[in-house]
C-alpha positions in Angstrom: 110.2 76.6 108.2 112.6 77.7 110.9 114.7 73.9 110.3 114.8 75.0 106.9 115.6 78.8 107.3 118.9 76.9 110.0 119.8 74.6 107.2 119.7 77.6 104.3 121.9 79.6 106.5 124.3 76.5 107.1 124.8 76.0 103.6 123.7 72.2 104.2 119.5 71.9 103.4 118.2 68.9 104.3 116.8 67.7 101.2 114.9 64.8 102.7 112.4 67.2 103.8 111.6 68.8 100.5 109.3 67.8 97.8 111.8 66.5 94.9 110.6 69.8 93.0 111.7 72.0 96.0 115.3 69.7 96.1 116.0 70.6 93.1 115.0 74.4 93.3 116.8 74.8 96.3 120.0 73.0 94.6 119.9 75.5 91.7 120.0 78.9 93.8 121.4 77.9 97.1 124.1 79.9 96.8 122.0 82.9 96.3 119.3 81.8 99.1 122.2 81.4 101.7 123.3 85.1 100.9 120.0 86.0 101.6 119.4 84.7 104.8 123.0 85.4 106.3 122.4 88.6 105.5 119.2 88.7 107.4 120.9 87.1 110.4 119.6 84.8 113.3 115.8 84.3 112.9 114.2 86.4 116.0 110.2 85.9 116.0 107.8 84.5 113.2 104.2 85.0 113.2 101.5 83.7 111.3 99.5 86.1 108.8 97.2 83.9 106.8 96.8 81.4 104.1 97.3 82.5 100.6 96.2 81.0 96.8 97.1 77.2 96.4 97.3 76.7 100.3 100.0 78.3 101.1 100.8 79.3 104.9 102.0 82.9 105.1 104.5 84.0 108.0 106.1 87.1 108.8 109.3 86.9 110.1 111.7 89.1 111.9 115.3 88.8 111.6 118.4 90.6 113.2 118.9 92.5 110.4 115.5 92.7 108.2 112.0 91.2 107.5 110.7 88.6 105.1 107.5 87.2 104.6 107.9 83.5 103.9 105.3 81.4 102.0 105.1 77.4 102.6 103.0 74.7 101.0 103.0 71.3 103.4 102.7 67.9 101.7 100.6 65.2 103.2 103.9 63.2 103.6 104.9 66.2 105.9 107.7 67.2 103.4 107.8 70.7 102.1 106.3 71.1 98.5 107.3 74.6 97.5 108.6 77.7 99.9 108.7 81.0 98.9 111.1 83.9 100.8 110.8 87.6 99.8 113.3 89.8 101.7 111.3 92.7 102.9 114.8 95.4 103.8 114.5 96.7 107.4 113.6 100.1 108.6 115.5 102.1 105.6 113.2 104.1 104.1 114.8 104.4 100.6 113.4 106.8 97.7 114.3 108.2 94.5 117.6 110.4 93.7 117.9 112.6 91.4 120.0 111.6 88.1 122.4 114.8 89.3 123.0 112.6 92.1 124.5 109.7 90.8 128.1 110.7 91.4 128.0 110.9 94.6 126.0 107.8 95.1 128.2 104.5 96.9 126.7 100.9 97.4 126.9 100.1 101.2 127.9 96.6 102.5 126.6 94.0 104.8 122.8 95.4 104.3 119.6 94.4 104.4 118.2 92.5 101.1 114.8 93.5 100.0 113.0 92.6 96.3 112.3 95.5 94.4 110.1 95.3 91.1 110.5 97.7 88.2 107.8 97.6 85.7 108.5 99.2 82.5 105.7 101.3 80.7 108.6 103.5 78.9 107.7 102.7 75.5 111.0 101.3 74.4 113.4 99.0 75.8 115.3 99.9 79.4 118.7 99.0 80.7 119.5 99.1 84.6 122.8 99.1 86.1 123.6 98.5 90.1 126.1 101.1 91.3 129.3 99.6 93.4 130.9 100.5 96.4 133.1 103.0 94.2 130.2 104.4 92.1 130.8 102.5 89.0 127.8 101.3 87.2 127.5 97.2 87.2 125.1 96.5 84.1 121.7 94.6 85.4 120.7 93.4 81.8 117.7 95.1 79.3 113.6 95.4 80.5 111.6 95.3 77.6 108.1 97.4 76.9 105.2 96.2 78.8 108.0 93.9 81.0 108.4 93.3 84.9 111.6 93.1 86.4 111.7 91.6 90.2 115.2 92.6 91.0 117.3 90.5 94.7 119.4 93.7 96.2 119.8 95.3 99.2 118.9 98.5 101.1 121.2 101.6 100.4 122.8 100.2 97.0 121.8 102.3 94.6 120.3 101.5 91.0 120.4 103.3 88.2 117.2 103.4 85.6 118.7 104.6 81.8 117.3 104.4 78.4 119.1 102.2 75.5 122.3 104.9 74.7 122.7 104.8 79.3 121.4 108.2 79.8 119.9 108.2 83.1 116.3 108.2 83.7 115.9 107.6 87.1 118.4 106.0 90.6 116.0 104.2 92.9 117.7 104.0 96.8 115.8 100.7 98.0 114.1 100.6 101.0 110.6 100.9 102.2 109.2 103.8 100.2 111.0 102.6 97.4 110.0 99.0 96.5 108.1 99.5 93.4 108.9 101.7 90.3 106.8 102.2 86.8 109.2 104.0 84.6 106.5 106.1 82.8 107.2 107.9 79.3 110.3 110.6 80.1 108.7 114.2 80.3 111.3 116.4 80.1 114.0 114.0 80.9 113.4 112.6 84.0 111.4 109.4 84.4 108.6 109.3 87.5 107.4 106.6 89.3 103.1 106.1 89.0 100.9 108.0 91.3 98.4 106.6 93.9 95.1 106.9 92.0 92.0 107.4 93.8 89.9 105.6 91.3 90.3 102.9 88.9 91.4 102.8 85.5 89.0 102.8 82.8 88.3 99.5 81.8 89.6 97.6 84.4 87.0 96.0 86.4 85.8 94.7 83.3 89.1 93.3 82.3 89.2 91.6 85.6 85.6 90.1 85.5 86.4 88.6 82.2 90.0 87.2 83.5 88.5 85.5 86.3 85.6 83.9 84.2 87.7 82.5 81.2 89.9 81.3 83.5 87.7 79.9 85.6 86.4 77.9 82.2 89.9 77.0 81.3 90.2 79.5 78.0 91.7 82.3 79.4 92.3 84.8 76.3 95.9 85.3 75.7 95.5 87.7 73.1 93.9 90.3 75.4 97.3 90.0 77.7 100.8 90.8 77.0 103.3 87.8 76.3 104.9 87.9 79.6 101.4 87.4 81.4 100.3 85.3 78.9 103.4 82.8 79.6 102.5 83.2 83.4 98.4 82.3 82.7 99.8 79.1 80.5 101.8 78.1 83.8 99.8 78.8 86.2 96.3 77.9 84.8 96.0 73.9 86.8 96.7 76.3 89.9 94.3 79.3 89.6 91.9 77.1 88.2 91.8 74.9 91.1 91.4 78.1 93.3 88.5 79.7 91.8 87.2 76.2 91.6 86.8 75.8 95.6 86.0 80.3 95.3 82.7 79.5 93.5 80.5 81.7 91.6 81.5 85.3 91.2 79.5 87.9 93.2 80.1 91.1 93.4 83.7 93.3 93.1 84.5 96.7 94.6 87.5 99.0 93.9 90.5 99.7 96.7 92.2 101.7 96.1 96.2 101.4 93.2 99.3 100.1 94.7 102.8 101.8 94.1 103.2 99.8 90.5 100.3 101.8 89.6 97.7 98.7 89.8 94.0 98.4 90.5 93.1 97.2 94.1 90.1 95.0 94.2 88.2 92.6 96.7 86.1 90.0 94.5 83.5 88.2 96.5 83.1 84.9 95.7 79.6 82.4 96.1 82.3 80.7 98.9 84.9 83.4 100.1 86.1 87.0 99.6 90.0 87.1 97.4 91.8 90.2 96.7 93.0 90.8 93.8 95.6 93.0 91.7 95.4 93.7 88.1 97.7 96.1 86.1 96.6 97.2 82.6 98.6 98.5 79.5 98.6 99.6 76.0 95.5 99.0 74.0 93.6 98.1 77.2 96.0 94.5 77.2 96.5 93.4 81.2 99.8 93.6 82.0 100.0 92.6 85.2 97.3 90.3 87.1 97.7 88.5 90.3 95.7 87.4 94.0 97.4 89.0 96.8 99.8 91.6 97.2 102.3 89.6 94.4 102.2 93.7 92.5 
């Protein structure tokens, strides 16, 4: 991991350690890997946290300028089969401005990156817009209804939430309190990001048992799911399948507690091990959003 982090940060991988899979990944954004990691400067400490689905090791890692959590999957060969980096910011706190706010707001440089997720419950279509160093709106691109958007930036760049004719609904100011955003219905013209909940949503633990089953027999139901996760399911079903596979019979479940992106918290005990899990539902009771581990 840390030979591969040096050689990202060179701007010269060494491909001979990768999987041909990874070689190729690595190929198509390593321009926007080695901005990452320069940005997060000289590796300082790494520590190991745990293993996650499909095998994967998961580190912590401290950098001089930020965090990251770094996932890696080992071949038997010893090569590298897949690794994963999430920028995590730094100590920035972040929030939410006001829309009253935006011209004043000014994109700092040579910050921290971080990965912030927007997940759009708005009932129509989205558009977001990154402000620049002189305050000017750089257009993002369109989020859909029902639709997640994992957006690269960096801590104390401003982005600006707006609905299809660019009035502003929202400006999120990335940082630690301000990594996930559920841009609700507007109520009185201002968009708000979910609520912790204290108890689950209606329906959910259900829609999670029955998940976990059909996948589990290989006929997940897609129709019960909205397109986006239903693409995910299709792609990832060898995978999870595998997982619950080795997790065995299902036991017993028991609620958590909702993350920031407004989703159900559970731990699902298994005939051979304990998982958390995440699940986020939408309209019509569909599950929008399903995942082991913090992924939402």
């Amino acid at each position: 991991m840390l030979q591969a982090i040096e050689g990202l940060q060179r701007n010269a991988p060494d491909y001979d350690r990768m999987s041909a899979q990874l070689a190729d990944s690595v190929r198509q954004h390593l321009a926007e890997l080695h901005a990452m990691l320069t940005a997060l400067g000289g590796a300082e400490s790494v520590f190991f946290r745990g293993v996650g689905p499909g095998g994967y090791d998961i580190y912590g890692a401290k950098f001089a300028n930020g965090l990251a959590e770094i996932r890696l999957l080992m071949g038997a060969d010893g090569k590298t089969e897949d690794m994963l980096i999430r920028p995590d910011g730094d100590d920035t706190p972040g929030g939410f401005a006001a829309c009253s706010d935006e011209p004043t707001l000014r994109a700092a440089s040579g910050t921290a990156p971080i990965k912030v997720v927007v997940y759009n419950a708005s009932g129509t279509d989205i558009e977001l817009f990154e402000l620049d160093a002189d305050g000017k709106r750089e257009p993002y691109g369109t989020i859909g209804d029902d639709r997640t958007a994992p957006i690269q930036t960096y801590v104390r760049r401003p982005w600006v939430v707006a609905d299809a004719s660019g009035h502003c609904l929202q400006i999120i100011l990335p940082g630690q309190r301000a990594r996930f955003l559920t841009v609700q219905p507007p109520r009185s013209g201002e968009a708000r990001a979910a609520s912790r909940r204290a108890t689950p949503k209606p329906g959910s633990e259900d829609a999670l048992r029955r998940y976990i089953e059909a996948v589990g027999r290989g006929e997940p139901n897609y129709d019960q799911m909205t397109p986006e996760l239903a693409a995910q399911t299709r792609q990832q079903l060898q995978l999870n399948q595998a997982i619950l596979a080795k997790l065995g019979a299902l036991r017993a479940v028991s609620f958590r507690g909702a993350t920031q992106l407004d989703n159900d918290i559970y731990m699902v005990h298994f005939a051979n091990g304990t998982a958390e899990w995440r699940i986020g539902l939408v309209k019509e009771g569909r599950i929008g959003r399903i995942a082991i581990g913090p992924q939402y």
